[in-house]
TORFIBA-275638 format. One record per atom (N, C-alpha, C, CB): x negated, y, z. Coordinates in pm, whole numbers, padded with zeros to 5 digits, always signed. Last residue first. Glycine has a CB too. Example, Ala and Ser with C-alpha at 12.3 -4.5 7.8 and 13.67 -1.06 7.14 Angstrom:
-01285-00225+00708-01367-00106+00714-01290+00003+00787-01408-00060+00572-01319-00569+00780-01230-00450+00780-01320-00330+00780-01131-00447+00905
This chain:
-13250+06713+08700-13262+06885+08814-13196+06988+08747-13441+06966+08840-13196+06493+08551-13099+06544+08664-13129+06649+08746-13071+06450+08752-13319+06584+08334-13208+06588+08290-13121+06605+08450-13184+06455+08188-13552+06472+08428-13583+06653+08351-13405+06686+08336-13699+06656+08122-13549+06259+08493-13605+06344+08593-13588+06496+08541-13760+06303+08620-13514+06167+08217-13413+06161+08322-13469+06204+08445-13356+06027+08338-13726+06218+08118-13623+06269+08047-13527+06243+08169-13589+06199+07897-13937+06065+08266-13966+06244+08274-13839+06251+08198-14131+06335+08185-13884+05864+08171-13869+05873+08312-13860+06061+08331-14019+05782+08397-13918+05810+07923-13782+05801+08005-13734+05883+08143-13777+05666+08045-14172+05798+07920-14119+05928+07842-13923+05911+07934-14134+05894+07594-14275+05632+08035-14306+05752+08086-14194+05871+08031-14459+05780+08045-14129+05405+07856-14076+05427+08026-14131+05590+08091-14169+05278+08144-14284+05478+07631-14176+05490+07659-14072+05519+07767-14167+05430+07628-14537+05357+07758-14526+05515+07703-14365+05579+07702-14588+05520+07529-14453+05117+07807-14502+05188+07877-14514+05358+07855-14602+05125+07885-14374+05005+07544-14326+04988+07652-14310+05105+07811-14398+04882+07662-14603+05029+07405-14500+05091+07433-14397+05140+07492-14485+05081+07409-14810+04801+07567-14803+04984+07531-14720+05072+07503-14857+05024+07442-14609+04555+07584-14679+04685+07687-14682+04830+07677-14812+04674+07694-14669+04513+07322-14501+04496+07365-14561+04637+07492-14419+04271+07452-14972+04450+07264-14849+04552+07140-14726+04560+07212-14797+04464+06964-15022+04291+07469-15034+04464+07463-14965+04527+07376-15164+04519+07432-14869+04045+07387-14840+04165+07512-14904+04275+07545-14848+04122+07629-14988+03983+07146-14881+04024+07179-14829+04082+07262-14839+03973+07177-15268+03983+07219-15230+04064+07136-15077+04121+07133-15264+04006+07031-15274+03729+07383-15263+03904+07421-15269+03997+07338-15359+03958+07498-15201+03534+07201-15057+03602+07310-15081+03725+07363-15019+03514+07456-15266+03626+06870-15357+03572+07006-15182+03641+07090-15585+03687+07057-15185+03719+06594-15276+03600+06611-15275+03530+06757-15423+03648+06578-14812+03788+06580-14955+03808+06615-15073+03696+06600-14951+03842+06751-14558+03659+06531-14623+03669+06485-14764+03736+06450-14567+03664+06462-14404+03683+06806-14418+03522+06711-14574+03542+06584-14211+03496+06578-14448+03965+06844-14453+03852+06900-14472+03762+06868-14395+03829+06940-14199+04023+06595-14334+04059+06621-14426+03991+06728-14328+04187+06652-13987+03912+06708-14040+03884+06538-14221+03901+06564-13959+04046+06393-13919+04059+06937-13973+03899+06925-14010+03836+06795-13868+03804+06975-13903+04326+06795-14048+04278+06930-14015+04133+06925-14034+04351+07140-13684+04292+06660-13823+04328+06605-13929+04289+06727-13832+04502+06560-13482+04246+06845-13533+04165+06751-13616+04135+06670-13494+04157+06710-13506+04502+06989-13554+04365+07034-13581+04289+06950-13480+04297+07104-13445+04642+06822-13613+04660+06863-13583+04585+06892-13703+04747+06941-13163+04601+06780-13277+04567+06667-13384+04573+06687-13285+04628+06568-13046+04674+06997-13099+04540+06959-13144+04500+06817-13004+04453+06992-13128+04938+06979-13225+04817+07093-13199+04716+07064-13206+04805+07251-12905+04987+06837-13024+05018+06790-13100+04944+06867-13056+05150+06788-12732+05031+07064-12676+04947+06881-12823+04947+06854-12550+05066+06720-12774+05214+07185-12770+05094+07298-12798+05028+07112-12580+05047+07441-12779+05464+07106-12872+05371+07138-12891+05291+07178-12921+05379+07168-12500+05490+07000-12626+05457+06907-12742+05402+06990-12680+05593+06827-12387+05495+07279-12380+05419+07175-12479+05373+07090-12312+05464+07115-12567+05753+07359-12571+05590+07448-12531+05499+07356-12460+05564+07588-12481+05939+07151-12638+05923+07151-12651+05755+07264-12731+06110+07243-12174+05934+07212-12235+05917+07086-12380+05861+07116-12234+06053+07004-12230+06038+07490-12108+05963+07421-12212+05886+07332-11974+06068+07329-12333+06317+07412-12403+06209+07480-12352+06071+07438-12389+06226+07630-12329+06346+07044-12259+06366+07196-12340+06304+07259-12115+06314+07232-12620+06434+06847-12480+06369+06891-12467+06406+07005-12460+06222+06890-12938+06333+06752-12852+06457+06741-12690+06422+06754-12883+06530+06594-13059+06161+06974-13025+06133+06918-12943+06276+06902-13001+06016+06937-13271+06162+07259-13287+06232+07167-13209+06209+07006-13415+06228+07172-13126+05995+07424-13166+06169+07487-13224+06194+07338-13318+06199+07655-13134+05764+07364-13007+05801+07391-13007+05998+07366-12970+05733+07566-13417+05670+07303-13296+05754+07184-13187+05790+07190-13258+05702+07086-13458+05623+07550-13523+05747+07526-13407+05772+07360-13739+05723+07510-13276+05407+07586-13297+05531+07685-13349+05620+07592-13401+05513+07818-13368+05209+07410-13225+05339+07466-13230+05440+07505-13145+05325+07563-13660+05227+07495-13596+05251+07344-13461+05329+07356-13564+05100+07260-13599+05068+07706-13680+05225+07794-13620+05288+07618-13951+05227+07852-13481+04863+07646-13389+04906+07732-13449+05047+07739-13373+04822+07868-13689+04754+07474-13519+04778+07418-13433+04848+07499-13435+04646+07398-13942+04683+07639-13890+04774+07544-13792+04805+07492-13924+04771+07475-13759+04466+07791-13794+04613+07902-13808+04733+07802-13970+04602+08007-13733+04281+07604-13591+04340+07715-13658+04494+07730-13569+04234+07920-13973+04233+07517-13902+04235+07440-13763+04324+07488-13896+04107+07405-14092+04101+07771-14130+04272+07762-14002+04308+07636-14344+04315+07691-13903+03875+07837-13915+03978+07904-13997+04132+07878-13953+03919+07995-13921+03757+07554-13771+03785+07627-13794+03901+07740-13702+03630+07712-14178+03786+07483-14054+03838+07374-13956+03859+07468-13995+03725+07246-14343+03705+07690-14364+03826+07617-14267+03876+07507-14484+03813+07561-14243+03433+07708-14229+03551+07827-14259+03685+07772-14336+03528+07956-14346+03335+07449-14185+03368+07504-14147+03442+07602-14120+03266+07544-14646+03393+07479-14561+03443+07401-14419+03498+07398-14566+03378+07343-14668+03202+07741-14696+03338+07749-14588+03413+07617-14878+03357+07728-14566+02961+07570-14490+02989+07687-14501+03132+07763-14527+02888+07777-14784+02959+07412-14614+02930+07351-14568+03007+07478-14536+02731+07332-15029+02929+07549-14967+03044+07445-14862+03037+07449-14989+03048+07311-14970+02688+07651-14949+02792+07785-14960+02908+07699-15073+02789+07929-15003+02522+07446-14877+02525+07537-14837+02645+07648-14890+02403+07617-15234+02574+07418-15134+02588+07263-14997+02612+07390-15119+02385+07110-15396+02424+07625-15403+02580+07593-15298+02622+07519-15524+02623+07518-15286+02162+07577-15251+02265+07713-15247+02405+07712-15346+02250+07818-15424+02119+07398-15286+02089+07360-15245+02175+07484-15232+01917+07349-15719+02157+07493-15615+02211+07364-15492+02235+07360-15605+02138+07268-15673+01942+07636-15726+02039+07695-15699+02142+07588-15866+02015+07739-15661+01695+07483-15544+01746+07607-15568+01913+07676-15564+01619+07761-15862+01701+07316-15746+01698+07283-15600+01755+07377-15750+01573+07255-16065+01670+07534-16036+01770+07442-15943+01812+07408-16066+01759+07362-16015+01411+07610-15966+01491+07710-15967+01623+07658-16040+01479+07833-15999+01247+07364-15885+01220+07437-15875+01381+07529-15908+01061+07537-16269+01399+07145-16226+01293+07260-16061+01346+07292-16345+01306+07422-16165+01447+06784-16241+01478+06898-16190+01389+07033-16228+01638+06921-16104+01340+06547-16279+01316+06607-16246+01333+06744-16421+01444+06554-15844+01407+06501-15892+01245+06531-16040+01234+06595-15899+01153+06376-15938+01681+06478-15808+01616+06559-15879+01456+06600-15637+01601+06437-16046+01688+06213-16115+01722+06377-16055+01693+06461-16142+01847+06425-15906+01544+06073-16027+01498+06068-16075+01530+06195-16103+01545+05961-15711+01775+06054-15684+01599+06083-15802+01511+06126-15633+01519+05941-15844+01978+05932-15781+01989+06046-15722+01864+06127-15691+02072+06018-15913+01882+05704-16019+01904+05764-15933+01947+05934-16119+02029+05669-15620+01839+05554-15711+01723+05576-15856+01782+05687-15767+01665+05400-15532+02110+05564-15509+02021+05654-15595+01857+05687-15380+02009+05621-15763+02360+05577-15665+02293+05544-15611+02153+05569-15674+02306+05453-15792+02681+05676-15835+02546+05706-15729+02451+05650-15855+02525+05860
């Protein structure tokens, strides 16, 4: 869409449209950011975890590397994030992993302390 036809609909449409838009755009932005800082965190932290336990190294070694490494998933999940079409797009792509991950965590450190 280009911008003159995107100006055009802007100016057409009523006052309360306009606000009713501008609200929606606003409560994306603000889902989005909750979806980078907070799932963005939760994947980077279950990411450690799980590459801590499977990194060929010391333990030592494998927490290091994995801590160094989450913050590049993080930085990748809020890249990624920013750049989806829709906010729930974004928080299922952060979720799902998220989530698989935490399973996989969870059974590694349930498997590690018996």
């Amino acid at each position: 869409m280009n911008l003159y036809i995107k100006a055009k609909t802007l100016l057409s449409a009523s006052p309360t449209q306009t606000k009713k838009s501008e609200w929606v755009f606003r409560l994306s932005v603000l889902s989005r950011v909750a979806a980078a800082a907070l799932g963005g965190y939760a994947l980077a932290l279950v990411a450690s975890i799980v590459l801590a336990h499977f990194l060929p190294s010391s333990r030592s070694d494998g927490v290091l590397w994995g801590t160094q490494l989450s913050f590049v998933i993080y930085a990748c999940a809020v890249i990624w994030v920013f750049s989806t079409r829709t906010a729930f797009r974004a928080w299922v792509g952060i979720l799902l992993p998220t989530l698989v991950l935490g399973f996989l965590a969870g059974w590694l450190t349930r498997e590690v302390s018996l």
